[in-house]
C-alpha positions as CSV (number, residue, x, y, z in Angstrom):
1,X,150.2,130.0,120.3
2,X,147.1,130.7,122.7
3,X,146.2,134.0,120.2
4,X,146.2,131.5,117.6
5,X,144.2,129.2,119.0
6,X,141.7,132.1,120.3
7,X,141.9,133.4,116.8
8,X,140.5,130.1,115.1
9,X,137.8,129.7,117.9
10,X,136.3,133.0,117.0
11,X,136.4,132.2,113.4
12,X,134.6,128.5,114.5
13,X,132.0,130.2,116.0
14,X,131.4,132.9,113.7
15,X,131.5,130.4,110.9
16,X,129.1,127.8,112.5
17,X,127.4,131.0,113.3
18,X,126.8,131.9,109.5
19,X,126.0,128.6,108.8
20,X,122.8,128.8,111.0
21,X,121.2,131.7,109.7
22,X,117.8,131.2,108.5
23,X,117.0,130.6,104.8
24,X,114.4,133.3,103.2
25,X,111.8,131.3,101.4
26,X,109.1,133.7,99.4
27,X,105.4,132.2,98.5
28,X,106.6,131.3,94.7
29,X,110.0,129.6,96.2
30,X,107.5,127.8,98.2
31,X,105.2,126.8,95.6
32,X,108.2,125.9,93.4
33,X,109.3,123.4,96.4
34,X,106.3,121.9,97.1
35,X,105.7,121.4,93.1
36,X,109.0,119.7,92.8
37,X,109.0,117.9,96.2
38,X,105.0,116.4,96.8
39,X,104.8,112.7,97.0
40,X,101.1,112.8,95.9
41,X,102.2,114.8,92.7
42,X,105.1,112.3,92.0
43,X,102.6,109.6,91.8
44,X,100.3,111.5,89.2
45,X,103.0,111.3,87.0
46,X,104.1,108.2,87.5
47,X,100.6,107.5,86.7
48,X,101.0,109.3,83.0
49,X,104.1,107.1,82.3
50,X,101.7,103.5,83.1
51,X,99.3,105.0,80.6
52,X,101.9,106.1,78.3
53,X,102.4,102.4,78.7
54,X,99.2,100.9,78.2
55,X,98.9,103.2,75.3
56,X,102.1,102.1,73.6
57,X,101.0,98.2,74.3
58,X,97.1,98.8,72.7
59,X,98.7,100.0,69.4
60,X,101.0,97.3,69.8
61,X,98.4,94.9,69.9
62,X,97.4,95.7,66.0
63,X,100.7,94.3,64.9
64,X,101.3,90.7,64.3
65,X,103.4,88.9,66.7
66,X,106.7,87.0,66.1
67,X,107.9,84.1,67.9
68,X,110.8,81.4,67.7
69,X,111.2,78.5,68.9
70,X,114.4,76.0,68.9
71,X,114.1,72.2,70.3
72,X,116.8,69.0,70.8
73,X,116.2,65.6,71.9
74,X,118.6,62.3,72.3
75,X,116.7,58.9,72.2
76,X,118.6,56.0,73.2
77,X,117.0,52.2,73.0
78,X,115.3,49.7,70.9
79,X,113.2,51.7,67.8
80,X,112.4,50.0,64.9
81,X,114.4,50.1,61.7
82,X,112.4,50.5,58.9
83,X,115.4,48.9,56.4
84,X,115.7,45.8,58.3
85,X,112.0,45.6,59.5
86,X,113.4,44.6,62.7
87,X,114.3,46.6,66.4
88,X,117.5,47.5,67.3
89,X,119.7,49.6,70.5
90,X,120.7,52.6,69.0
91,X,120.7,56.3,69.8
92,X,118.8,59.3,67.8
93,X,119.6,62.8,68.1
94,X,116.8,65.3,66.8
95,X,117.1,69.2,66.4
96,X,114.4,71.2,65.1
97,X,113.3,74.7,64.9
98,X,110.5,76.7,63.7
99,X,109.5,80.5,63.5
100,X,105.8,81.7,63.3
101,X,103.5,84.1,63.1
102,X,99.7,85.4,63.8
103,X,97.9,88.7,63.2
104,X,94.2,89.1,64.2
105,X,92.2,90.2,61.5
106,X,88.9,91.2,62.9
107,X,88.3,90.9,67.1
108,X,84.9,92.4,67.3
109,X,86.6,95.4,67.0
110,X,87.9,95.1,70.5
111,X,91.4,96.1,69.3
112,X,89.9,99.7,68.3
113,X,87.8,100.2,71.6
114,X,91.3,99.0,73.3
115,X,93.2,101.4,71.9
116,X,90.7,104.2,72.6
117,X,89.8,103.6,75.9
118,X,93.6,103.4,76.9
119,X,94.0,107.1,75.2
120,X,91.0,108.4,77.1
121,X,92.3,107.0,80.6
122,X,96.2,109.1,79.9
123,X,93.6,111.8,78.8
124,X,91.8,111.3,82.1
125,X,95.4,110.6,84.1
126,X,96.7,113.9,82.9
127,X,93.4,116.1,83.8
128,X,94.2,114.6,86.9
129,X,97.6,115.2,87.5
130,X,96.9,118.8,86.7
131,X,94.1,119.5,89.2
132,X,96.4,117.9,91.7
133,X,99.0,120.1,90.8
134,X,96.7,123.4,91.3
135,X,95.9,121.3,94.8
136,X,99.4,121.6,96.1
137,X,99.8,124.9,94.6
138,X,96.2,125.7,97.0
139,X,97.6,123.8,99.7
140,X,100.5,125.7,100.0
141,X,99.7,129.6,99.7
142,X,97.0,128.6,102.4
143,X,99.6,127.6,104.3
144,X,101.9,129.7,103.6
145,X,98.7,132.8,104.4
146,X,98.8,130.9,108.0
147,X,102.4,131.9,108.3
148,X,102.4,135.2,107.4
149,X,99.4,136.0,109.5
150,X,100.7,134.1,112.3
151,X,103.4,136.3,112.4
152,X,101.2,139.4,112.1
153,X,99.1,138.0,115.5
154,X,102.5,137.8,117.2
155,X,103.7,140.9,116.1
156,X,100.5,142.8,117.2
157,X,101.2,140.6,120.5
158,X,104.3,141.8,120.8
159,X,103.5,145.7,120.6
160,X,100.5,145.3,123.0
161,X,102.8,143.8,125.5
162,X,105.0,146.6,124.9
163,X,102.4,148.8,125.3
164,X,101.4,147.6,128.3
165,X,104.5,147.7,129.8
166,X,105.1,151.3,129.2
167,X,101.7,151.4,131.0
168,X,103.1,149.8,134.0
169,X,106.1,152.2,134.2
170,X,103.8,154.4,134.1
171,X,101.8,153.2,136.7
172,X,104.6,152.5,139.0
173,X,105.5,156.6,138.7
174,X,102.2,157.6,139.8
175,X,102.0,155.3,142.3
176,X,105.4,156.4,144.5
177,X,104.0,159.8,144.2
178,X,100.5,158.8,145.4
179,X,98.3,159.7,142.3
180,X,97.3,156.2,141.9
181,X,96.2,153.1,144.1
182,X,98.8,150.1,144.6
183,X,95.9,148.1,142.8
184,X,96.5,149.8,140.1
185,X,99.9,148.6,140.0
186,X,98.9,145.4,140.8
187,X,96.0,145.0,137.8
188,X,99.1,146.1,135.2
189,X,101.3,143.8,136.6
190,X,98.6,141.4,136.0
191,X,97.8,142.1,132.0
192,X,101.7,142.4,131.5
193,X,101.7,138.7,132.6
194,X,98.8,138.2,130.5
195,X,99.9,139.8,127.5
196,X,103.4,137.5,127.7
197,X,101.4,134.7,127.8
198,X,99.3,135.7,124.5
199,X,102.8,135.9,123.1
200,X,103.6,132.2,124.2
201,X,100.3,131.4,122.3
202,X,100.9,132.9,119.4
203,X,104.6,131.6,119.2
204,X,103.3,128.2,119.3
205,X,100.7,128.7,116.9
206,X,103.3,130.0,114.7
207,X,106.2,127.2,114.6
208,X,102.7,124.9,114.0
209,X,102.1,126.5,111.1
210,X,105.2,127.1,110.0
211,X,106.1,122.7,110.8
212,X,102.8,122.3,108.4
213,X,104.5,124.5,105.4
214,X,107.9,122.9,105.7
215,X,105.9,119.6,105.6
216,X,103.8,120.4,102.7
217,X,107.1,121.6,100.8
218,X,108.8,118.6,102.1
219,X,112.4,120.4,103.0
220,X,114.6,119.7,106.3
221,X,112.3,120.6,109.0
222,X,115.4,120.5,111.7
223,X,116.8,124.2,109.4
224,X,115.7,127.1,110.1
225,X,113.6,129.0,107.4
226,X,112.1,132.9,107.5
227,X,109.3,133.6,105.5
228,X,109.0,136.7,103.5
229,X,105.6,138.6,104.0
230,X,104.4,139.5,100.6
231,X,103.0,142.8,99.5
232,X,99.3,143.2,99.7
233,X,98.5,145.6,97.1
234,X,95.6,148.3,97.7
235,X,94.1,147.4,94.7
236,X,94.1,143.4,95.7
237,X,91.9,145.0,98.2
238,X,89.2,145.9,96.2
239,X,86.1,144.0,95.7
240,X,85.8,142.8,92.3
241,X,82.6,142.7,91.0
242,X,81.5,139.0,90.1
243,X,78.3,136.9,88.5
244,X,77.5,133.9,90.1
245,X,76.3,132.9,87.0
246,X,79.4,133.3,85.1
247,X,81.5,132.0,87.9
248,X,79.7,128.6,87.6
249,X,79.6,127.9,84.1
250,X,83.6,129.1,83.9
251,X,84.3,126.7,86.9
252,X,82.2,124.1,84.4
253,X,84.4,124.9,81.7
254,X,87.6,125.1,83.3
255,X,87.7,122.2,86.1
256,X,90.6,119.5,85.6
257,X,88.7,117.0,87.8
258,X,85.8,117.4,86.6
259,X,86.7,116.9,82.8
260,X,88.9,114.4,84.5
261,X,85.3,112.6,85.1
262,X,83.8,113.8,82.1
263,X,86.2,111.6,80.4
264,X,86.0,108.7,82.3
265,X,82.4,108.9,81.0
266,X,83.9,108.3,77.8
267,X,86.8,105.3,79.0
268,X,83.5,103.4,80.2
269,X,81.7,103.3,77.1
270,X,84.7,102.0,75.0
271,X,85.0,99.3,77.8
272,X,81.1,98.3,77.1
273,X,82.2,98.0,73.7
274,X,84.8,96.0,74.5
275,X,83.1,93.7,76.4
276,X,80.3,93.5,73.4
277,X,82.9,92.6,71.5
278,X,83.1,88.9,72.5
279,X,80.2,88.3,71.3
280,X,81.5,88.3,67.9
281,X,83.8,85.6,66.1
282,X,87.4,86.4,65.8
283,X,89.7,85.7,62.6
284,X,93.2,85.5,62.3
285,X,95.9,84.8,60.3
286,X,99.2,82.4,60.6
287,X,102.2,81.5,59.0
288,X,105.0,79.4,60.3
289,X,108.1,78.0,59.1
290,X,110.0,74.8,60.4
291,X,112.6,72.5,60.1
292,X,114.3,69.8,61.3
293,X,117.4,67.2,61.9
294,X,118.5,63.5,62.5
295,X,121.4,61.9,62.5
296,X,119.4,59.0,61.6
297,X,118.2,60.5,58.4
298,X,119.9,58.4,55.0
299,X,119.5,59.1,51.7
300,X,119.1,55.9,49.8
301,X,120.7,55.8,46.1
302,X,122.2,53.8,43.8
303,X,126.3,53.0,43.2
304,X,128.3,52.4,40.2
305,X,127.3,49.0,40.4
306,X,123.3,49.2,40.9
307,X,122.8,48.2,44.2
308,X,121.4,50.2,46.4
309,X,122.9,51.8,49.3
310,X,121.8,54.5,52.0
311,X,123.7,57.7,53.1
312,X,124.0,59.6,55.7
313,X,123.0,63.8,54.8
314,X,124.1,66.2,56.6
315,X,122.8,68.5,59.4
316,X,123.0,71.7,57.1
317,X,121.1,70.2,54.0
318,X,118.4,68.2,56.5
319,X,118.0,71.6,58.1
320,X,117.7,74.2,54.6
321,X,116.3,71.9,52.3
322,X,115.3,68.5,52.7
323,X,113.1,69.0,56.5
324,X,112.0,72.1,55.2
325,X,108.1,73.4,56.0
326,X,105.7,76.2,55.3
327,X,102.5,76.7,56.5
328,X,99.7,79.3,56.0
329,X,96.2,79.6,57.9
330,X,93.3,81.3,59.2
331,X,91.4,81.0,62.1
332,X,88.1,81.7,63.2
333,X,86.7,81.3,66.7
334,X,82.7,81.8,66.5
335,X,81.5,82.2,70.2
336,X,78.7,80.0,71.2
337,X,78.4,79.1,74.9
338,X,81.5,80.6,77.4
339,X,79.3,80.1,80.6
340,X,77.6,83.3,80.3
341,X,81.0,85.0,81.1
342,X,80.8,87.4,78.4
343,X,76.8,88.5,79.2
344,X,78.5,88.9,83.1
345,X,81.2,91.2,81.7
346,X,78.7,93.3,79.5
347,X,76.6,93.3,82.3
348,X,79.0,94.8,85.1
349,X,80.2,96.9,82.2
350,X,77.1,98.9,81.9
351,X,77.2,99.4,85.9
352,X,80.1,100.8,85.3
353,X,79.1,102.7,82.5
354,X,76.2,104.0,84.5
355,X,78.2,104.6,88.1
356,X,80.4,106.9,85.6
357,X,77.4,109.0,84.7
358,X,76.7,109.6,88.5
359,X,79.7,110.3,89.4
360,X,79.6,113.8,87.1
361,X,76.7,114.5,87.8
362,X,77.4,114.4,91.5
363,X,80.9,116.0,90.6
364,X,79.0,118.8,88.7
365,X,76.6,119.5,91.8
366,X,80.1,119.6,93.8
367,X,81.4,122.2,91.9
368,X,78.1,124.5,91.6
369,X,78.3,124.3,96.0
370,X,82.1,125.0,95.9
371,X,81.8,128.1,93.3
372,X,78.9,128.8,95.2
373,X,79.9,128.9,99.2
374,X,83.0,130.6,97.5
375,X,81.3,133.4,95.9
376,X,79.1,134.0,99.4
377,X,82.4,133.7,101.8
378,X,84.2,136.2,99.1
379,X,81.2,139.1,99.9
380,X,81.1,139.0,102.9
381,X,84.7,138.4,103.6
382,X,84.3,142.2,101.6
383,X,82.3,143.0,103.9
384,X,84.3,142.3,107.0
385,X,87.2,144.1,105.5
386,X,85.1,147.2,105.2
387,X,84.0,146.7,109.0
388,X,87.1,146.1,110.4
389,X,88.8,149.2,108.8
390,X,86.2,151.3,110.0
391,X,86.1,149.5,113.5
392,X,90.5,150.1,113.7
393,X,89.7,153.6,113.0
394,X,87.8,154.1,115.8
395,X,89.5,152.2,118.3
396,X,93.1,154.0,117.7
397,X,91.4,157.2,118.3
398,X,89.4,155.9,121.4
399,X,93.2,154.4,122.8
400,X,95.1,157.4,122.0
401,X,92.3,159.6,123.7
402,X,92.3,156.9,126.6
403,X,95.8,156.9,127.3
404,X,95.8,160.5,127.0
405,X,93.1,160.9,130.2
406,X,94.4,158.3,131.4
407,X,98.1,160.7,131.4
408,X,96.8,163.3,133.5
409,X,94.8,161.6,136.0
410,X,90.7,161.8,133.9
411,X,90.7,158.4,133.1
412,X,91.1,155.0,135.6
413,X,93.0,152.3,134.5
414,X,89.9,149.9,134.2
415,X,88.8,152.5,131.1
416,X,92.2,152.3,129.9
417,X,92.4,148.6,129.9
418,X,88.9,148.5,128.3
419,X,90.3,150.6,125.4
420,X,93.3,148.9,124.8
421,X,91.7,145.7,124.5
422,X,89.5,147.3,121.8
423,X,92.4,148.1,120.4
424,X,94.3,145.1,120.0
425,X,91.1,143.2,118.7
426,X,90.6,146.0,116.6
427,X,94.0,145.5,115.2
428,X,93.5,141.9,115.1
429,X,90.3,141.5,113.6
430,X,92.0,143.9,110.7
431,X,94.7,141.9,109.8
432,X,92.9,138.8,110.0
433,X,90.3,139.9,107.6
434,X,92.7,141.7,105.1
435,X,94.3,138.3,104.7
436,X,90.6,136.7,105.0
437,X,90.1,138.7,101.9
438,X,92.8,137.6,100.0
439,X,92.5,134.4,101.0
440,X,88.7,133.8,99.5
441,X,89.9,135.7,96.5
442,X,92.4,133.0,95.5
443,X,90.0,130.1,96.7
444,X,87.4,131.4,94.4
445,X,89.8,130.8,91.9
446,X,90.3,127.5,92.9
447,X,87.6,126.4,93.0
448,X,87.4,127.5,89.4
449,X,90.0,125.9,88.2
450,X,92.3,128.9,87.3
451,X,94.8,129.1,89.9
452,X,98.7,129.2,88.9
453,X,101.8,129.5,90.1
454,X,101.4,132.9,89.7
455,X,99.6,133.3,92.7
């Protein structure tokens, strides 16, 4: 009984043990999750679907409408009888019902511009929606870059702290057998308490970044997730050889948001038009059919014997035949005086109109500063890259050398320390700008307005 019961606690543990284990996410799982899961991207396409919407209902709006209509009464006290001339208490029930019609013929042509500048704004909507989508797909390889080289900080952390310990053993050798000064000892102790508290840092910085990812994808932030580093091929590392010139009139050419407001140009002229379009007289045309019943209604005739007499018809001939109506129309409405509402509209139309046309232009010197600052951070983000290789060069073979002195008794531990300290920001200032690299790579296709999923 107690084996069993030991049995199924190990298989408890081990189980909940599994169940812990960190999931993997790669960069394109990430971007995947974050595509699928932003709020803000949600809302851009529930944003299509309302001009879906007002697209359907403009078109609509060319088609005549339809309506019904169905109506009762009961009158009860003294009415006037038209075959005795005199009033009498009675009671009158009345049914009617009627079906009608009306289709606008000419609007000012408001109907057209409608129609248009309803197809523009889903244009405009969906220009949008895609330039946010390249945003969260930004948003989260940045992200995702402060991660991995989080990870790379602690790492080099961790195997300077290492480092530094092996120092301190070392040191605490040398100093038992009197070949080195107890402050020495007592400086190594020192960075080793230093170097763990770099670590500290860095693990901090790192479960921030890594809290900003899993918000950004918006997955469980209580699991526990591992990121996979992905591989940074040589050739990635290779300056490519780019024209400012060309960079700016693609980014011109290829910007979601900014043909997003090229196009809004276009939804503010058809809503000038619109507005112009009061001026004119509108004409429609209407139809209608009705009919009615009493139970008052007679039908006088004449019996057998010539007098005259009065009958009472029924509700199904009152109704198709003898209450019968049709009616035909037109209509037109000439505008002549509407308390200079319409001049108001035309007038804060054109501000519109106008506010549209400034809003490119200062979206079109946006972009040029983007492409450009881009295109300058990308050389010399080159540049650094170059430097720092040839600066990590030097400092491994001034460590090695170091520590080697340093060995046999040539070097003091001050020199040492100096060198080692070279070396970790030496190895620092590498990784950082190999990923710096990278980095202003894919913002310089950002910013124009050809990053993918495929990043």
């Amino acid at each position: 009984m107690r084996l069993s019961f030991i049995v199924l606690f190990l298989f408890g543990v081990i189980s909940y043990a599994g169940a812990q284990a960190p999931q993997i996410i790669t960069l394109q799982q990430a971007i995947d999750l974050a595509l699928e899961n932003n709020p803000a991207l949600r809302q851009a396409e529930n944003n299509i679907l309302i001009q879906d919407a007002n697209v359907r209902s403009a078109q609509m709006d060319f088609l005549p409408n339809l309506n019904a209509g169905f109506n009762g009464q009961r009158r009860t006290g003294r009415q006037f009888v038209q075959e005795t001339l005199q009033f009498d208490d009675f009671t009158t029930n009345t049914m009617g019902g009627s079906i009608s019609t009306n289709v606008v013929i000419f609007d000012g042509l408001r109907n057209i511009y409608s129609l248009r500048a309803s197809q523009s704004a889903r244009l405009s909507a969906e220009e949008m929606l895609e330039r946010q989508r390249e945003n969260v797909i930004f948003s989260t390889a940045v992200a995702y870059l402060n991660v991995i080289l989080g990870e790379e900080l602690l790492n080099i952390a961790i195997e300077n702290l290492e480092s530094s310990r092996q120092q301190l053993e070392q040191i605490e050798a040398q100093v038992e057998v009197g070949m080195r000064p107890l402050v020495d000892l007592y400086n190594q102790e020192a960075l080793v308490a230093r170097n763990e508290f770099e670590i500290v840092q860095q693990e901090n910085s790192l479960n921030i970044n890594k809290l900003n990812l899993i918000r950004i994808m918006a997955i469980d932030p209580l699991q526990e997730y591992d990121f996979e580093i992905p591989e940074i091929r040589e050739q990635s590392l290779v300056m490519q050889d780019f024209s400012l010139n060309e960079l700016v009139a693609a980014a011109m050419a290829n910007r979601r948001d900014l043909l997003s407001t090229e196009i809004q140009i276009t939804n503010a002229s058809q809503n000038l038009r619109i507005a112009r379009g009061a001026y004119l007289p509108t004409v429609s045309l209407s139809g209608s059919l009705s009919s009615g019943y009493s139970d008052q209604f007679r039908e006088t005739t004449l019996d057998p014997n010539g007098n005259l007499q009065r009958q009472t018809v029924g509700f199904f001939d009152q109704f198709t035949d003898r209450n019968r109506s049709r009616q035909v129309g037109f209509n037109v409405q000439i505008p002549i005086f509407n308390r200079y509402n319409t001049t108001r509209q035309v007038q804060l139309s054109q501000i519109q109109y106008k506010n549209a046309v400034i809003e490119l232009e200062t979206k079109q010197l946006e972009v040029f500063q983007e492409v450009r600052q881009a295109y300058n951070d990308y050389i010399a983000a080159a540049k650094q890259l170059e430097t720092t290789e040839r600066s990590m060069i030097a400092a491994t073979k001034a460590f090695e050398t170091e520590q080697e002195r340093f060995r046999v008794g040539a070097s003091t531990l001050i020199e040492l320390t100096r060198a080692q300290a070279e070396f970790v920001s030496a190895s620092s200032n590498r990784v950082q700008s190999v990923y710096r690299f990278v980095f202003q790579e894919k913002l310089l296709e950002y910013y124009l307005g050809r990053i993918s999923t495929e990043i």
